[in-house]
C-alpha positions in Angstrom: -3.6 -27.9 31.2 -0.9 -27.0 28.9 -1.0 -27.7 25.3 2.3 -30.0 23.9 4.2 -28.4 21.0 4.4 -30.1 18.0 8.1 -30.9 17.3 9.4 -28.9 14.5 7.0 -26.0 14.5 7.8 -23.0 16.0 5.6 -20.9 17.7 3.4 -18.1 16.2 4.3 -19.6 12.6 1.7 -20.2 10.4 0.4 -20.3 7.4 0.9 -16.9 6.4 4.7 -17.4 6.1 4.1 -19.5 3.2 3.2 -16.9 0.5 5.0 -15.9 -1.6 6.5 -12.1 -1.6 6.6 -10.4 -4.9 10.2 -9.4 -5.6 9.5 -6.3 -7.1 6.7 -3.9 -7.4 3.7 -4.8 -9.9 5.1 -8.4 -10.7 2.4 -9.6 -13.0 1.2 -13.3 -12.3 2.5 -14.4 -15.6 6.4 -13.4 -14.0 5.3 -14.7 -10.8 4.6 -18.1 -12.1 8.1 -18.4 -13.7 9.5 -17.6 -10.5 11.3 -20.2 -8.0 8.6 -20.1 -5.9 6.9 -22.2 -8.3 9.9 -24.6 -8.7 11.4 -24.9 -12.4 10.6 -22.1 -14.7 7.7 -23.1 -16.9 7.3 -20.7 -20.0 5.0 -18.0 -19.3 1.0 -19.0 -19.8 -0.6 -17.2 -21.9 -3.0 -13.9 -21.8 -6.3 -14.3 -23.4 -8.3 -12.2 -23.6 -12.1 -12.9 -22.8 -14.9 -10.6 -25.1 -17.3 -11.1 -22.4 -15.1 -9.1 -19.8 -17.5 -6.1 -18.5 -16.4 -3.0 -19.3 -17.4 -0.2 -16.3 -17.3 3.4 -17.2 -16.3 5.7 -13.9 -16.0 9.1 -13.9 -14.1 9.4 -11.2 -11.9 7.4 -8.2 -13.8 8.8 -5.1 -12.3 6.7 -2.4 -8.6 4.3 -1.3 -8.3 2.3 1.3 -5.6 -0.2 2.4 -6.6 -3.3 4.0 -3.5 -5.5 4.5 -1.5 -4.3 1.7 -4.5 -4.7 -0.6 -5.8 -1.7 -1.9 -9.1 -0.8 -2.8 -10.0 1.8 -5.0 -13.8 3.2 -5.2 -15.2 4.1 -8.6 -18.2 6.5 -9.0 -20.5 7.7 -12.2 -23.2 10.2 -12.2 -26.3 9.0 -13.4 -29.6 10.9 -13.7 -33.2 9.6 -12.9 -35.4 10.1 -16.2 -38.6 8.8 -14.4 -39.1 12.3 -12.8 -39.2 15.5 -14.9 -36.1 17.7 -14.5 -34.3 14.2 -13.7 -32.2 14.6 -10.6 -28.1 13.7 -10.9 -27.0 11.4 -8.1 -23.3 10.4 -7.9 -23.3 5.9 -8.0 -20.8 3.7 -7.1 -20.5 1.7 -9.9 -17.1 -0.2 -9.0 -14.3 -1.5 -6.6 -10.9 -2.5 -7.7 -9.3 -4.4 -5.3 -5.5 -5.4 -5.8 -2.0 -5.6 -4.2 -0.4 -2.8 -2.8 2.5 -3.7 -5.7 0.5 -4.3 -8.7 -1.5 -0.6 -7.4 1.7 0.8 -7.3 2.4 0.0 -11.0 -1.3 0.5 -12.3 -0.5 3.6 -11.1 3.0 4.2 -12.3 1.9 2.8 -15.5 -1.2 5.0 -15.8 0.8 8.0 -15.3 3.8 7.3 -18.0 0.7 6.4 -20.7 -1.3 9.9 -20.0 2.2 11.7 -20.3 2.8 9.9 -23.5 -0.7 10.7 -24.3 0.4 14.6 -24.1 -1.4 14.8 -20.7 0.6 17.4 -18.5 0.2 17.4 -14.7 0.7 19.8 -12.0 1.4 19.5 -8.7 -1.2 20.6 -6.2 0.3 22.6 -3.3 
């Protein structure tokens, strides 16, 4: 038997339609809440910040992958064993970042303009 259609629903809408797209890359979500989406523009709320945050020191980003626009980025220290003499060095995943493929995009754009100001110089690998 067939299954009856609601009236006013088109097919293979959902949901999903319903978010909200960010109008330009690495819109924080203090500019997304002042954005017609929300309705009128309420000021900005406020960043605190939180002194119990937990700080994680990586030494490197060892892995990316995009799952639906959200991209997940694999952090990795090396950490020694001091239980056995001449303590062995194993690489650890201490981390994963996971955010939008537009506030990525800006972490990244962002990351690179501060280490440039910083007097880091980069070269291009062939």
């Amino acid at each position: 038997m067939a299954r009856k259609r609601r009236p006013g629903r088109r097919r293979g809408s959902s949901l999903a339609t319903l978010k909200p797209k960010l109008s330009k890359a690495g819109q924080s979500c203090r500019e997304l809440c002042r954005s017609p989406y929300f309705g009128s523009t309420p000021p900005a709320p406020k960043l605190q910040d939180d002194p119990k945050t937990p700080e994680i020191f990586a030494v490197s980003a060892i892995g990316f992958f995009n799952a639906n626009d959200l991209i997940s980025i694999t952090l990795e220290s090396a950490r020694t064993d001091h239980s056995q003499s001449l303590a062995p060095v194993n690489c650890i995943v201490v981390g994963r970042l996971v955010m939008p493929a537009s506030g990525a995009q800006a972490l990244a754009v962002g990351l690179f303009d501060f280490l440039n100001k910083q007097g880091y110089k980069f070269n291009k690998g062939k």
